[in-house]
Each structure stands twice: as structure tokens, then as C-alpha cells.
ZABAFI-452364 format. One line per 2 residues: their letters; for each residue x, y, z of C-alpha. Coordinates in steps of 0.25 Angstrom, whole numbers, plus 5000, padded with zeros to 4 digits. Layout:
N
A = X,Y,Z | ...
//
This chain:
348
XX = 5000,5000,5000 | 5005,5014,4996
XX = 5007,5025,5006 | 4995,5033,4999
XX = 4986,5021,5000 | 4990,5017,5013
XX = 4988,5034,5017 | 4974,5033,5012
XX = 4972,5021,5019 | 4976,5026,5033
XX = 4967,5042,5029 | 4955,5031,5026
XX = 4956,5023,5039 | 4958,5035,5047
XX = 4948,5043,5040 | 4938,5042,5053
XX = 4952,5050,5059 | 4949,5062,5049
XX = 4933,5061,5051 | 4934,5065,5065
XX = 4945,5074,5063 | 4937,5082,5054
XX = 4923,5080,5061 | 4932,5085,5073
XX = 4935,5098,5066 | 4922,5098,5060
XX = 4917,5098,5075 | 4925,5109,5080
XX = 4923,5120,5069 | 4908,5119,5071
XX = 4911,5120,5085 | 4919,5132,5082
XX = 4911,5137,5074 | 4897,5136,5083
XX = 4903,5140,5096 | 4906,5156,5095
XX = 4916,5153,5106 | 4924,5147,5098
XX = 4924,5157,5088 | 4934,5156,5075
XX = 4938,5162,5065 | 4935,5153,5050
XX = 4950,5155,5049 | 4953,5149,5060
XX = 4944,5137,5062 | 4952,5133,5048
XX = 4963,5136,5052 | 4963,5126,5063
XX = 4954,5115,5056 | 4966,5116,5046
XX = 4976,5114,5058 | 4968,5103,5062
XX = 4968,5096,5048 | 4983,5098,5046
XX = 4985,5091,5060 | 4979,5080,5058
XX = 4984,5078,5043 | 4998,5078,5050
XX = 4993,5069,5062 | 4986,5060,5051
XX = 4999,5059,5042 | 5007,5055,5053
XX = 5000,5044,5058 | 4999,5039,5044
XX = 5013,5038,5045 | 5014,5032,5060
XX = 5002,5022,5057 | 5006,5017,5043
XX = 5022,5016,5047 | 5020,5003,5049
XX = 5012,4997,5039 | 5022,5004,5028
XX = 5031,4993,5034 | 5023,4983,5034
XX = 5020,4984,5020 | 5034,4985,5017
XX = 5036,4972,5024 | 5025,4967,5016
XX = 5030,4971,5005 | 5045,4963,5009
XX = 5038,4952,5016 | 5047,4940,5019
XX = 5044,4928,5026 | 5048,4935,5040
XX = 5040,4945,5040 | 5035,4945,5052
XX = 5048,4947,5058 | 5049,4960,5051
XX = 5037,4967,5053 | 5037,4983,5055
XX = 5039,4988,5069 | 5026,4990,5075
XX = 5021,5006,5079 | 5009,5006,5084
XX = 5001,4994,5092 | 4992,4992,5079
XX = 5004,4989,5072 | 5012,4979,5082
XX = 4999,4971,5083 | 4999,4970,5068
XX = 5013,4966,5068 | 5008,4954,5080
XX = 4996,4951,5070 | 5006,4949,5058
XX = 5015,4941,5067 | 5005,4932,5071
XX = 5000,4930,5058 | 5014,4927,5052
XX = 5017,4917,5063 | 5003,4911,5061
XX = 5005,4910,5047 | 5019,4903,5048
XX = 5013,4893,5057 | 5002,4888,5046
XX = 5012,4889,5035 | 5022,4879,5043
XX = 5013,4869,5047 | 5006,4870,5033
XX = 5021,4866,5028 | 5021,4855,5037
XX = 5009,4850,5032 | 5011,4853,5018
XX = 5028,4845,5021 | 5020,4834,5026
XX = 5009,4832,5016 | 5020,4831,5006
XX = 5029,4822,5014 | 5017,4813,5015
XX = 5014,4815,5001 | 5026,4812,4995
XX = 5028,4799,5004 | 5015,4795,4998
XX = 5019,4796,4983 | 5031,4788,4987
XX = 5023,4777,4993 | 5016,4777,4983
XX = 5028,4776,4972 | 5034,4764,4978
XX = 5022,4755,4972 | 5021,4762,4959
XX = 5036,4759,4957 | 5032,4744,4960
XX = 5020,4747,4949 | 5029,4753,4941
XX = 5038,4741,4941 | 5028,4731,4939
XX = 5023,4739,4927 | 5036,4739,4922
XX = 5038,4723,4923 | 5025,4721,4915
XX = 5026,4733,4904 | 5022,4724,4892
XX = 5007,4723,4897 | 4996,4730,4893
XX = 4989,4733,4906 | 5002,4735,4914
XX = 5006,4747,4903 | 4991,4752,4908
XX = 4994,4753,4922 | 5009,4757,4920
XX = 5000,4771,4915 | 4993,4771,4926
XX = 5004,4770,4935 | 5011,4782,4929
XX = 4998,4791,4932 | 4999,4787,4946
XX = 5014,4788,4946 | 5013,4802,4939
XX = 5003,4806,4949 | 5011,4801,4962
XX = 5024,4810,4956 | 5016,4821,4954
XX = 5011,4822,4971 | 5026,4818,4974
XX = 5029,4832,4967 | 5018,4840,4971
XX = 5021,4836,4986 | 5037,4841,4983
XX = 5032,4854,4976 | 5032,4863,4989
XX = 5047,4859,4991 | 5050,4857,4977
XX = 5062,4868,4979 | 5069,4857,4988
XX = 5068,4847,4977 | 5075,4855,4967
XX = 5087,4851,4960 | 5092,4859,4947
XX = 5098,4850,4937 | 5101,4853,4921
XX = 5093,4842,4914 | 5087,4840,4901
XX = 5072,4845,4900 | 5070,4834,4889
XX = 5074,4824,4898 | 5065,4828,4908
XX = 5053,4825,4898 | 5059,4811,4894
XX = 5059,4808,4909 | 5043,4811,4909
XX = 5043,4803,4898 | 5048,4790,4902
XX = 5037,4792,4915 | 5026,4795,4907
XX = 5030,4784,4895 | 5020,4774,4900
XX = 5008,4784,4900 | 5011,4792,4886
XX = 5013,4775,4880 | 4997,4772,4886
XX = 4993,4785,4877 | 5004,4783,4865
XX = 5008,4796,4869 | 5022,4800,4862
XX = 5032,4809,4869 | 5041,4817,4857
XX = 5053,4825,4864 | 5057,4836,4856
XX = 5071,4843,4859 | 5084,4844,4863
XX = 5091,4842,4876 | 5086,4855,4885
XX = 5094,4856,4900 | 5087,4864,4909
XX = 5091,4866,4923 | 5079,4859,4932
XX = 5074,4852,4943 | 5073,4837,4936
XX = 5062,4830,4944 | 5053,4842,4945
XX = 5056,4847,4930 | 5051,4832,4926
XX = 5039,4836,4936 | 5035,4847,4928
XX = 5038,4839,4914 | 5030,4828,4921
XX = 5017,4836,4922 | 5018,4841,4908
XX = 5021,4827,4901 | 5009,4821,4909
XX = 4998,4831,4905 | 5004,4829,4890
XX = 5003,4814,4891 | 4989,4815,4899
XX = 4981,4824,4889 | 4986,4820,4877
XX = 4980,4811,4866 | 4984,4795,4865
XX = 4994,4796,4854 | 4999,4808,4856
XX = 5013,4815,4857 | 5019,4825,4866
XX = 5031,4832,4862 | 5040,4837,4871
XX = 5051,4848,4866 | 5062,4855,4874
XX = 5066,4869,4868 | 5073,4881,4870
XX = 5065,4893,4869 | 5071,4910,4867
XX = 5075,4913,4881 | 5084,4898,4881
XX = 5073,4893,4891 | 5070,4877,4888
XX = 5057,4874,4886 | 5050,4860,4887
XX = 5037,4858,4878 | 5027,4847,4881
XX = 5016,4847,4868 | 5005,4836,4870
XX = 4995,4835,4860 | 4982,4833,4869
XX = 4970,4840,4870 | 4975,4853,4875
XX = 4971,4864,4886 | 4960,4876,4882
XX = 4966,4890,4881 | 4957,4894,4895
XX = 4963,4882,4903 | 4979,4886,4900
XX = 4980,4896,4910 | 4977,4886,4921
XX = 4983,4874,4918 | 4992,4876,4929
XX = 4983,4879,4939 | 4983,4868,4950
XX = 4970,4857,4948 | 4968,4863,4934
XX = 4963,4853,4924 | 4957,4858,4915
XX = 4947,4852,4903 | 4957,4843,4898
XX = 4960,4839,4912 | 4944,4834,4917
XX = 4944,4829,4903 | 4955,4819,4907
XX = 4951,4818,4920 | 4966,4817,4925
XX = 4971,4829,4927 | 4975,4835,4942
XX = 4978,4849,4939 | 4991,4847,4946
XX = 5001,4844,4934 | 5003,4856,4929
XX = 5001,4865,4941 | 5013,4858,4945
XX = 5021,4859,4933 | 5019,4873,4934
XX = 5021,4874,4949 | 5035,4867,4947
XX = 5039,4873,4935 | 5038,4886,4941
XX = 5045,4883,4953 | 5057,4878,4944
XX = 5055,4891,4934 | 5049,4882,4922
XX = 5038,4889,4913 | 5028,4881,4909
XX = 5019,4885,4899 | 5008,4879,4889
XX = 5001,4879,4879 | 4989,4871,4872
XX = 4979,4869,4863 | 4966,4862,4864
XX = 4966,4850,4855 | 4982,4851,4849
XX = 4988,4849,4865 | 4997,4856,4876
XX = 5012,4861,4876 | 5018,4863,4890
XX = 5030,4871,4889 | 5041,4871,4900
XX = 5051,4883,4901 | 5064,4880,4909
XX = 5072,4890,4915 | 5087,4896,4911
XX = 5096,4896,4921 | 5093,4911,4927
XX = 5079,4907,4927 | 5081,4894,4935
XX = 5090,4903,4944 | 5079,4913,4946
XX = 5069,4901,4949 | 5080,4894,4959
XX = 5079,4909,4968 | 5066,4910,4970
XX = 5067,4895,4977 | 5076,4901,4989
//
């Protein structure tokens, strides 16, 4: 707030202060001007109405001054707020202002205590969670190992499909339930965004074989300086929306690129249906669906919420574009180096 504004502010809480003033004054020229005895002269009775006025301008600017000291300071500290705040708050003038400073305290304190045991309890949900989807792993590996022993039969190659859902589904918890301390669980390496996709590849091999999907990689060797496993994440949720909305028989083409500002830039084109021009703004939007989504009845609305939650972590740019009836492209933009540098900062 603006010294002007906060000036009008104070004249307008005070106005009852300048009300009675001038009903005062009011009072005491009628007086003066009923009771011979107190005879005076037009002059004079201005005179000292004017006196009166000018007084109490000064006595009125000055306790705007004293008054509002101390919120000029706590707007400033509002304005340079940490995470110690409390500990710095202006020095208290007046009583109204020393109980303000014991409310603001309390509140601070109050506030610290929910958010540590809400911590806790968020740490501990994800601690259970995550011992749940490693439970759980250890038979899908035994599953995964039988499959693998009879590959050559029909109905095993069914479930083997199956299986990656559940699989794909169980990875995706394990990484929700890391995301508040993905910082922790970052390690920068120079990898090759091509071999990233290759990897997805392989995982999702079973699946895009059920709908004779065929996977083109188009490209040369890309390094980008990355997080491995959560970059392959990101890729994941991409790779699995192209695989899930796209038409037995088709092809995804997958093509790492340079673009002017030397950025790489990894596209994921899938030919399915596609997503309307009014749903492309929300696509990102945590539980988000869309048409296609119900239509499938498949769809979580979490995938790409957390492709996008993760990628702007790491300082990806994810982007898309699509047309209903010809398919999707996903574009991943990586950062150079000063960007990745930029991105690291904000972590500490």
C-alpha cells in the first residue's frame, strides 16, 4: 500500500476525529455568536476557527506519522518476508502494536506446528506407500519370470499385457510418492535422449506387439545433461499415452532434434485420435481426462500432470500439439547447460 493510500485510509478511519472537531467548533461559534458576552469580532472568530484547524492539521499529520511507523515496517517486511519472519518483526510502539506482534507470533508458531506434523504424516504415507509398491513388486517379478518361461503361448502373451499395466501403474505410485523429495534423488548425468526412449521401448515392447504398434526412431545420438531415471519417467508418460490412444496397427515416430537456440528437442508423434482444440489447455491439469480419456475409460488424469510437474522441476519444456483425427506430437525441450544451471539454483 502506498503512502497516499494508506494517508486516505488513516483520514477515513479517523473521519469520526474531524466530525467532532468541526461539530466542536460549530458549537462554539453559535455560542459566541448567541451570547452578547462573549461578544466578537467576525475577524476574530476566524481567526481563531482557522488557528483551531491548523492545529489540528499538524496534531492530525503527526499522529499519522507515529501511528503508521509501524506498519510502514511491516509492509516492508512483508515485502522481504523469509522464512524467520517472526524473529524479525518491527519493534513495537504503541500497545495495539505489541499485541499485533504476540498475534502474528502466535500465529507463525501455530502455523509451524500444523505444517510439521502434516510433514510427518505426508513422510510416512510415502514410506508406507512406497514399502507397499515393493511388496508388491516382489511377485510381479515371479509373474514376470513365469511369463517369460512360457513366451510361446498364446494366453501367456495376454497376461504378459496385462501385467505391464499393473507394473506400469505400480512404477508410476512409487514415483509419485518420491516427488516431494525428488531433489534428494537427483543425480546429473550426460546421457543420450535417444537411449532414454529405447529403454521405454523395451518396457512397453509387450503392449505395443498386442496392438502391432510399430515404434520408428528417427535421429541422431542427442546428449543432454539429465536426471536418467526421472527423465525415462517423463518419457514414460509420453510413450504410454501414444501407445494407449493409438490405433491397432499404427506407428509412433520418435525423433531427437536440434532446434535454433541449440536446445534438443524430443518428439513423440502418435497417430491416434487426437485432442479437441478447447481441451489442449488442460491436458496438464491434475485428473484431467478429457473426451478421449472417458471414451477409453482408462485414463487417470495423472500421467501427464506429472510429466509436466517433473519436467518443470528439471527445466524441461513440454509442449503439444494435435489434431483430432490425424494424432498427437509431444515435444520435450532439454535445457543447455546455463539453463540447467539456472534450474539446479532455485533447488537450494
Amino acid at each position: 500500500m502506498t503512502t497516499r493510500k494508506m494517508f486516505i485510509q488513516y483520514v477515513w478511519d479517523r473521519k469520526s476525529w474531524i466530525l467532532f472537531l468541526l461539530a466542536m467548533l460549530g458549537v462554539v461559534d453559535m455560542l459566541i455568536w448567541i451570547d452578547k458576552g462573549l461578544a466578537m469580532p467576525i475577524n476574530s472568530l476566524l481567526y481563531l476557527n482557522g488557528l483551531l484547524v491548523i492545529g489540528f492539521v499538524l496534531f492530525f499529520s503527526w499522529r499519522f506519522s507515529a501511528e503508521t511507523a509501524y506498519l510502514r515496517s511491516l509492509q516492508q517486511l512483508q515485502q522481504a518476508m523469509d522464512g524467520d519472519w517472526q524473529e524479525v518483526l518491527p519493534e513495537a510502539i504503541y500497545m495495539n502494536d505489541q499485541m499485533t506482534n504476540d498475534i502474528l507470533r502466535q500465529a507463525a508458531e501455530g502455523y509451524s506446528r500444523n505444517l510439521a506434523k502434516m510433514k510427518a504424516a505426508s513422510l510416512i504415507e510415502a514410506d508406507y506407500t512406497a514399502a507397499w509398491v515393493h511388496e508388491v513388486k516382489a511377485p510381479l517379478t515371479a509373474m514376470k519370470l513365469t511369463i517369460d518361461a512360457h513366451r510361446g503361448d498364446q494366453a501367456v502373451r495376454k497376461i504378459e499385457s496385462e501385467w505391464l499395466r499393473v507394473h506400469l501403474m505400480l512404477e508410476q505410485q512409487l514415483y509419485i510418492s518420491r516427488l516431494p523429495t525428488m531433489e534428494a534423488d537427483y543425480v546429473i548425468e550426460e546421457v543420450d535422449a535417444s537411449s532414454l526412449v529405447v529403454e521405454e521401448v523395451r518396457e512397453l515392447a509387450s503392449w505395443c506387439l498386442e496392438k502391432n504398434i510399430g515404434v520408428e526412431l528417427i535421429g541422431e545420438e542427442s546428449l543432454v545433461k539429465t536426471d536418467r531415471k526421472w527423465c525415462r519417467f517423463i518419457i514414460r508418460q509420453l510413450m504410454t499415452n501414444a501407445v494407449k490412444y493409438s490405433p491397432v496397427g499404427g506407428e509412433i515416430t520418435v525423433d531427437t532434434s536440434t532446434d535454433h537456440d541449440g536446445r534438443i528437442v524430443l518428439t513423440v508423434t502418435d497417430e491416434g485420435q487426437g485432442i479437441p482444440a478447447h481441451e489442449i489447455p488442460r491436458i496438464f491439469d491434475k485428473g484431467f481426462t478429457g473426451g478421449t480419456g472417458r471414451l477409453h475409460n482408462a485414463a487417470t488424469g495423472l500421467g501427464l500432470y506429472l510429466a509436466k510437474t517433473v519436467a518443470e522441476k528439471m527445466g524441461i519444456a513440454i509442449t503439444v500439439n494435435s489434431r483430432v483425427g490425424v494424432g498427437t506430437v509431444m515435444r520435450l525441450r532439454f535445457p543447455t547447460d546455463n539453463e540447467f544451471d539456472l534450474v539446479k539454483s532455485q533447488w537450494k
